[in-house]
N, C-alpha and C positions, 0 to 999 in steps of 0.2 A: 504494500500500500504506500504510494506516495503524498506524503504528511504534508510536503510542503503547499500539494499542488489542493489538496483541501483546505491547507487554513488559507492559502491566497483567495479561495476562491469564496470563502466565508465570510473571511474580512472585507473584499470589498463590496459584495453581496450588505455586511450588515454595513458600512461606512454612506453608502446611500442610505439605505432603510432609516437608519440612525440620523443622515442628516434631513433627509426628509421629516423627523418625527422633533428634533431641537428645531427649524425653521414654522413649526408650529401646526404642520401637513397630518394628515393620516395614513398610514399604509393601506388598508383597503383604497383609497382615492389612485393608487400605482394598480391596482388589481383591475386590469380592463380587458377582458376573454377578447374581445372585435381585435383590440389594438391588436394582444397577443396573437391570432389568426392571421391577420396581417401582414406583418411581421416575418415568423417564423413561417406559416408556408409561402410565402412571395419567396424567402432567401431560398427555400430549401428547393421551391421549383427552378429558380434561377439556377444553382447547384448541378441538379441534375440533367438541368437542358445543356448544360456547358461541359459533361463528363460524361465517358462512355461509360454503361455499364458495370462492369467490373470492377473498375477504377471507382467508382459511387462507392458500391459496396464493400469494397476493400477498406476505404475511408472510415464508412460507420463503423467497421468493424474494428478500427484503429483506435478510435476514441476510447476505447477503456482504459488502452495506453498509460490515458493522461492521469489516469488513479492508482492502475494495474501497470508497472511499466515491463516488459517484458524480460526475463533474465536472461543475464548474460554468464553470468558465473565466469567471471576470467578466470582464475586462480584453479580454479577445476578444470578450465583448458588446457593452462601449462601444464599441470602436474600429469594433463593426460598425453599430451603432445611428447614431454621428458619421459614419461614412458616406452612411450613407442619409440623414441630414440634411443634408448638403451637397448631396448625387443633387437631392433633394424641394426644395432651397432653391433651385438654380441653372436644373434642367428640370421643376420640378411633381412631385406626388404620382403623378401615372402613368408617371412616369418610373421607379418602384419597380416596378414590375407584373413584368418580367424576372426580377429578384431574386425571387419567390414560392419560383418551385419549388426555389430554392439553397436554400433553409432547411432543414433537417432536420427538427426538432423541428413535429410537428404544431399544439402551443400559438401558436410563434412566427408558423407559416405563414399561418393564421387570424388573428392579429394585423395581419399583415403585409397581408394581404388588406383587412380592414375598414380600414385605413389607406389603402388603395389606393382604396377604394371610396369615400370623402369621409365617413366615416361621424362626426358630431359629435364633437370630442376627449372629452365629458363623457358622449356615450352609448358611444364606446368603452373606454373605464375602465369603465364600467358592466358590458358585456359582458364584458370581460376577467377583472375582477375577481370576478367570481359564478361562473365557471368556475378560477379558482386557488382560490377558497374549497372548490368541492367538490373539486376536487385535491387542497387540503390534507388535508379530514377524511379523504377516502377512503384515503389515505398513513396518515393518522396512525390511523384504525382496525386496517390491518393491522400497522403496527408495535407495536400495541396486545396484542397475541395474545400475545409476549414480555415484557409487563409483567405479562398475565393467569398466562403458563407460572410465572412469579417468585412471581405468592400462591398457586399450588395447591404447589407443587413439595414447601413445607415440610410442609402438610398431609399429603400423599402421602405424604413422612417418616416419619409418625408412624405413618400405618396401615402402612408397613411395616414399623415401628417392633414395634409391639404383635402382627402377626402375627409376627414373629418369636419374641415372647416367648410366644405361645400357641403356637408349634410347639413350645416351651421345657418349657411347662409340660406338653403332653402327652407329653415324652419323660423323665419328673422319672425315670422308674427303669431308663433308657439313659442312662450319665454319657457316653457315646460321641457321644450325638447333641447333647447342650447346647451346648458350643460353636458347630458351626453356628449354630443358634437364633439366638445371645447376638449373634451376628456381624453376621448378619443385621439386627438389631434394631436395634444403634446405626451401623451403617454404614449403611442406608438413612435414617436419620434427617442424618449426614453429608451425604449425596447433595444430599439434598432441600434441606437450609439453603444447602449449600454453591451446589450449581447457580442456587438463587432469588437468593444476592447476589454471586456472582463473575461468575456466567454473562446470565441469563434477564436481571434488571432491569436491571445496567449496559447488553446488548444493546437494550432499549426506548428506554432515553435516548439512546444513540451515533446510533441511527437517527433518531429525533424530534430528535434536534440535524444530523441531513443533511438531513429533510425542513424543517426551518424555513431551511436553506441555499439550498435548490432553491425555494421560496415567497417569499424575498427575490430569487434572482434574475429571477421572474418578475415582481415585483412591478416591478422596475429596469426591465424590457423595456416593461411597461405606459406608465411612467412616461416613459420615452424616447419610446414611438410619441408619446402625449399630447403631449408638449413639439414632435415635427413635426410634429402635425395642426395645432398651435398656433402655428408659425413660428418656436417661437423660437433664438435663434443658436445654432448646432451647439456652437459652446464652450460654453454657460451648458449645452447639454444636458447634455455630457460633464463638465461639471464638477458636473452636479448627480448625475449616474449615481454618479462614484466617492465620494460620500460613504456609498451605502448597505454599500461591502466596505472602510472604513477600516485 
Protein backbone atom coordinates (compact mmCIF):
# COMPACT_ATOMS: atom_id res chain seq x y z
CA UNK A 1 0.00 0.00 0.00
CA UNK A 2 1.26 3.32 -0.88
CA UNK A 3 0.82 5.65 2.35
CA UNK A 4 2.01 8.49 0.74
CA UNK A 5 -0.17 8.45 -2.26
CA UNK A 6 -3.25 8.26 0.32
CA UNK A 7 -2.49 10.90 2.73
CA UNK A 8 -1.64 13.29 -0.43
CA UNK A 9 -4.74 12.52 -1.61
CA UNK A 10 -6.60 13.15 1.72
CA UNK A 11 -5.11 16.17 2.57
CA UNK A 12 -5.86 17.86 -0.39
CA UNK A 13 -9.39 16.39 -0.75
CA UNK A 14 -9.89 17.68 3.17
CA UNK A 15 -7.66 21.33 2.46
CA UNK A 16 -10.68 22.30 0.16
CA UNK A 17 -13.48 20.78 2.05
CA UNK A 18 -11.87 22.51 5.16
CA UNK A 19 -11.41 25.74 3.21
CA UNK A 20 -14.76 25.75 1.97
CA UNK A 21 -16.23 25.06 5.59
CA UNK A 22 -13.78 28.26 7.41
CA UNK A 23 -14.92 30.69 4.31
CA UNK A 24 -18.29 30.06 5.82
CA UNK A 25 -19.76 27.53 2.75
CA UNK A 26 -21.27 24.11 3.24
CA UNK A 27 -20.07 21.00 1.84
CA UNK A 28 -23.23 19.57 0.75
CA UNK A 29 -23.44 23.09 -1.58
CA UNK A 30 -19.94 21.11 -3.47
CA UNK A 31 -22.26 17.87 -3.72
CA UNK A 32 -23.91 18.42 -7.38
CA UNK A 33 -24.73 14.65 -9.15
CA UNK A 34 -25.57 17.02 -12.92
CA UNK A 35 -22.05 18.87 -12.38
CA UNK A 36 -20.55 15.53 -11.34
CA UNK A 37 -22.14 13.65 -14.63
CA UNK A 38 -20.72 16.22 -16.58
CA UNK A 39 -17.70 16.32 -15.74
CA UNK A 40 -16.47 12.91 -15.39
CA UNK A 41 -18.29 11.35 -18.21
CA UNK A 42 -17.51 14.29 -20.93
CA UNK A 43 -13.59 13.55 -19.69
CA UNK A 44 -13.90 9.84 -19.76
CA UNK A 45 -15.75 9.96 -23.30
CA UNK A 46 -13.11 12.31 -24.49
CA UNK A 47 -10.55 9.52 -23.04
CA UNK A 48 -11.68 6.95 -24.90
CA UNK A 49 -12.41 8.53 -28.32
CA UNK A 50 -8.63 9.47 -28.20
CA UNK A 51 -7.23 5.75 -27.31
CA UNK A 52 -7.45 2.58 -28.96
CA UNK A 53 -8.97 -0.04 -27.02
CA UNK A 54 -6.51 -1.93 -25.22
CA UNK A 55 -4.53 0.96 -24.40
CA UNK A 56 -8.06 2.39 -22.47
CA UNK A 57 -8.09 -0.70 -20.74
CA UNK A 58 -4.61 -1.25 -19.90
CA UNK A 59 -4.84 2.31 -18.25
CA UNK A 60 -7.96 1.49 -16.00
CA UNK A 61 -6.27 -1.35 -15.04
CA UNK A 62 -3.01 0.61 -14.05
CA UNK A 63 -4.72 2.90 -11.79
CA UNK A 64 -4.57 0.61 -8.66
CA UNK A 65 -0.91 1.22 -9.37
CA UNK A 66 -1.37 4.43 -7.68
CA UNK A 67 -2.26 2.76 -4.06
CA UNK A 68 -1.07 -0.92 -5.07
CA UNK A 69 2.23 -0.05 -6.69
CA UNK A 70 3.59 -3.14 -8.38
CA UNK A 71 6.67 -5.11 -6.85
CA UNK A 72 9.71 -5.20 -7.96
CA UNK A 73 11.74 -6.86 -5.32
CA UNK A 74 15.20 -5.99 -6.52
CA UNK A 75 17.40 -7.43 -3.89
CA UNK A 76 15.47 -10.83 -4.64
CA UNK A 77 16.67 -10.38 -8.30
CA UNK A 78 20.21 -10.15 -7.44
CA UNK A 79 20.44 -12.61 -5.11
CA UNK A 80 18.61 -14.67 -7.88
CA UNK A 81 20.63 -13.58 -10.96
CA UNK A 82 24.22 -14.34 -8.38
CA UNK A 83 22.82 -17.45 -8.24
CA UNK A 84 22.60 -18.50 -11.58
CA UNK A 85 26.01 -17.13 -11.93
CA UNK A 86 27.65 -19.33 -9.63
CA UNK A 87 25.18 -22.45 -11.30
CA UNK A 88 26.75 -21.19 -15.03
CA UNK A 89 30.32 -20.52 -13.50
CA UNK A 90 30.82 -23.90 -11.74
CA UNK A 91 28.55 -26.41 -14.30
CA UNK A 92 28.17 -24.24 -17.62
CA UNK A 93 25.21 -22.26 -19.02
CA UNK A 94 23.17 -25.55 -19.59
CA UNK A 95 23.37 -26.19 -16.21
CA UNK A 96 20.56 -23.17 -16.02
CA UNK A 97 18.13 -24.80 -18.45
CA UNK A 98 16.03 -26.44 -15.15
CA UNK A 99 15.61 -23.11 -13.66
CA UNK A 100 13.42 -21.84 -17.11
CA UNK A 101 10.36 -22.82 -16.09
CA UNK A 102 10.91 -21.48 -12.15
CA UNK A 103 10.64 -18.13 -13.46
CA UNK A 104 7.48 -16.54 -13.47
CA UNK A 105 7.73 -13.51 -15.38
CA UNK A 106 7.47 -14.20 -19.14
CA UNK A 107 10.40 -11.36 -19.85
CA UNK A 108 12.77 -13.09 -17.53
CA UNK A 109 11.99 -16.63 -18.86
CA UNK A 110 12.87 -15.72 -22.47
CA UNK A 111 15.92 -14.13 -21.02
CA UNK A 112 16.73 -16.90 -19.28
CA UNK A 113 16.21 -19.02 -22.27
CA UNK A 114 18.58 -17.03 -25.00
CA UNK A 115 21.10 -17.33 -22.17
CA UNK A 116 20.74 -20.82 -22.12
CA UNK A 117 20.88 -21.08 -25.78
CA UNK A 118 24.64 -19.53 -26.14
CA UNK A 119 23.09 -16.72 -27.72
CA UNK A 120 26.05 -13.61 -28.15
CA UNK A 121 26.01 -11.57 -24.72
CA UNK A 122 25.92 -8.21 -27.40
CA UNK A 123 23.17 -9.81 -29.41
CA UNK A 124 21.25 -10.76 -26.30
CA UNK A 125 21.10 -7.13 -24.89
CA UNK A 126 20.18 -6.42 -28.35
CA UNK A 127 17.10 -8.72 -28.17
CA UNK A 128 16.28 -7.80 -24.74
CA UNK A 129 16.45 -4.55 -24.95
CA UNK A 130 14.03 -3.73 -28.08
CA UNK A 131 11.55 -5.75 -26.21
CA UNK A 132 11.69 -3.49 -22.65
CA UNK A 133 11.77 -0.49 -25.18
CA UNK A 134 8.30 -1.53 -26.50
CA UNK A 135 7.25 -2.49 -22.81
CA UNK A 136 8.01 0.65 -21.81
CA UNK A 137 6.12 2.86 -24.45
CA UNK A 138 3.33 0.41 -24.56
CA UNK A 139 3.19 1.10 -20.25
CA UNK A 140 3.64 4.54 -20.70
CA UNK A 141 0.93 5.07 -23.52
CA UNK A 142 -1.74 3.68 -21.27
CA UNK A 143 -0.67 5.44 -18.25
CA UNK A 144 -0.92 8.25 -20.64
CA UNK A 145 -4.86 8.26 -20.80
CA UNK A 146 -4.69 9.81 -17.12
CA UNK A 147 -2.57 12.72 -18.14
CA UNK A 148 -4.88 13.04 -21.23
CA UNK A 149 -8.33 12.79 -18.55
CA UNK A 150 -6.20 15.97 -16.48
CA UNK A 151 -6.37 18.43 -19.85
CA UNK A 152 -9.88 17.63 -20.99
CA UNK A 153 -11.36 17.51 -17.39
CA UNK A 154 -10.81 21.54 -16.96
CA UNK A 155 -12.34 22.14 -20.32
CA UNK A 156 -15.30 19.95 -19.47
CA UNK A 157 -15.56 22.44 -16.48
CA UNK A 158 -16.29 25.00 -18.37
CA UNK A 159 -18.89 23.80 -20.60
CA UNK A 160 -20.52 22.80 -17.75
CA UNK A 161 -19.76 25.78 -16.41
CA UNK A 162 -21.79 27.84 -19.17
CA UNK A 163 -24.51 25.23 -19.53
CA UNK A 164 -25.30 25.94 -16.27
CA UNK A 165 -25.46 29.47 -16.80
CA UNK A 166 -27.76 29.02 -19.84
CA UNK A 167 -30.09 26.85 -17.95
CA UNK A 168 -29.72 30.26 -15.64
CA UNK A 169 -30.55 32.60 -18.04
CA UNK A 170 -33.54 30.63 -19.43
CA UNK A 171 -35.08 30.57 -16.10
CA UNK A 172 -34.38 34.65 -15.54
CA UNK A 173 -38.32 34.91 -14.46
CA UNK A 174 -38.34 31.58 -12.20
CA UNK A 175 -36.06 33.04 -9.11
CA UNK A 176 -36.86 29.33 -7.89
CA UNK A 177 -34.91 27.68 -10.47
CA UNK A 178 -31.50 30.12 -10.46
CA UNK A 179 -29.87 28.75 -7.82
CA UNK A 180 -29.72 25.32 -9.27
CA UNK A 181 -28.25 26.87 -12.48
CA UNK A 182 -25.74 29.07 -10.41
CA UNK A 183 -24.60 25.79 -8.61
CA UNK A 184 -24.29 23.83 -11.32
CA UNK A 185 -22.04 26.26 -13.14
CA UNK A 186 -19.32 26.97 -10.65
CA UNK A 187 -19.32 23.50 -9.12
CA UNK A 188 -18.79 21.79 -12.39
CA UNK A 189 -16.03 24.18 -13.08
CA UNK A 190 -14.76 22.94 -9.26
CA UNK A 191 -14.90 19.22 -10.57
CA UNK A 192 -13.16 19.70 -13.44
CA UNK A 193 -9.82 21.85 -12.01
CA UNK A 194 -10.08 20.14 -9.07
CA UNK A 195 -10.18 16.33 -10.56
CA UNK A 196 -7.23 17.42 -13.44
CA UNK A 197 -4.62 18.41 -10.44
CA UNK A 198 -5.59 16.46 -7.40
CA UNK A 199 -6.63 13.43 -9.20
CA UNK A 200 -6.02 12.71 -13.18
CA UNK A 201 -2.24 14.38 -13.53
CA UNK A 202 -0.67 13.48 -10.09
CA UNK A 203 -2.33 9.70 -11.13
CA UNK A 204 -0.19 9.83 -14.62
CA UNK A 205 3.13 10.70 -12.95
CA UNK A 206 2.70 8.07 -9.78
CA UNK A 207 2.39 5.60 -12.56
CA UNK A 208 5.08 6.67 -15.18
CA UNK A 209 7.21 6.84 -11.83
CA UNK A 210 6.31 2.79 -11.38
CA UNK A 211 6.64 2.03 -14.85
CA UNK A 212 10.37 3.69 -15.07
CA UNK A 213 10.74 1.38 -11.73
CA UNK A 214 9.62 -1.84 -13.52
CA UNK A 215 12.03 -0.61 -16.85
CA UNK A 216 15.19 -0.35 -14.45
CA UNK A 217 14.42 -3.58 -13.17
CA UNK A 218 14.44 -5.19 -16.34
CA UNK A 219 17.17 -3.35 -17.53
CA UNK A 220 19.36 -4.95 -14.16
CA UNK A 221 18.13 -8.54 -15.23
CA UNK A 222 19.46 -7.68 -18.85
CA UNK A 223 22.59 -6.59 -17.47
CA UNK A 224 23.12 -9.44 -15.04
CA UNK A 225 22.38 -12.31 -17.87
CA UNK A 226 25.09 -10.19 -20.03
CA UNK A 227 27.68 -10.13 -17.34
CA UNK A 228 27.09 -14.41 -17.20
CA UNK A 229 27.07 -14.88 -20.82
CA UNK A 230 30.34 -12.93 -20.30
CA UNK A 231 31.83 -14.90 -17.39
CA UNK A 232 32.29 -12.44 -15.23
CA UNK A 233 32.78 -13.01 -11.33
CA UNK A 234 29.32 -13.42 -9.61
CA UNK A 235 30.46 -10.68 -7.18
CA UNK A 236 31.44 -8.00 -9.72
CA UNK A 237 27.99 -9.01 -11.09
CA UNK A 238 26.05 -8.51 -7.88
CA UNK A 239 27.80 -5.70 -7.19
CA UNK A 240 27.27 -4.01 -10.36
CA UNK A 241 23.22 -5.07 -10.09
CA UNK A 242 22.94 -3.20 -6.78
CA UNK A 243 24.04 0.15 -8.00
CA UNK A 244 21.01 0.43 -10.20
CA UNK A 245 18.39 0.56 -6.63
CA UNK A 246 20.88 2.70 -4.55
Amino acid sequence: MDKISIAGLFLGIAAILGGQVLEGGHIASLLQPTAFLIVIGGTLGAVMLQSPLATFLTGIKMSKWVLLPPPTRPEQLITQVARWSHVARKEGLLALEGQIPLVPDPFMRKGLQLLVDGVEPERLREVLEVEIGAYEEQMKQAAKIWESAGGYSPTIGILGAVMGLIHVMENLTDPSKLGAGIAVAFVATIYGVGAANLIFLPMAKKLIANIARLVILREMFVDGLVGIANGDNPRIIESRLQGYFV
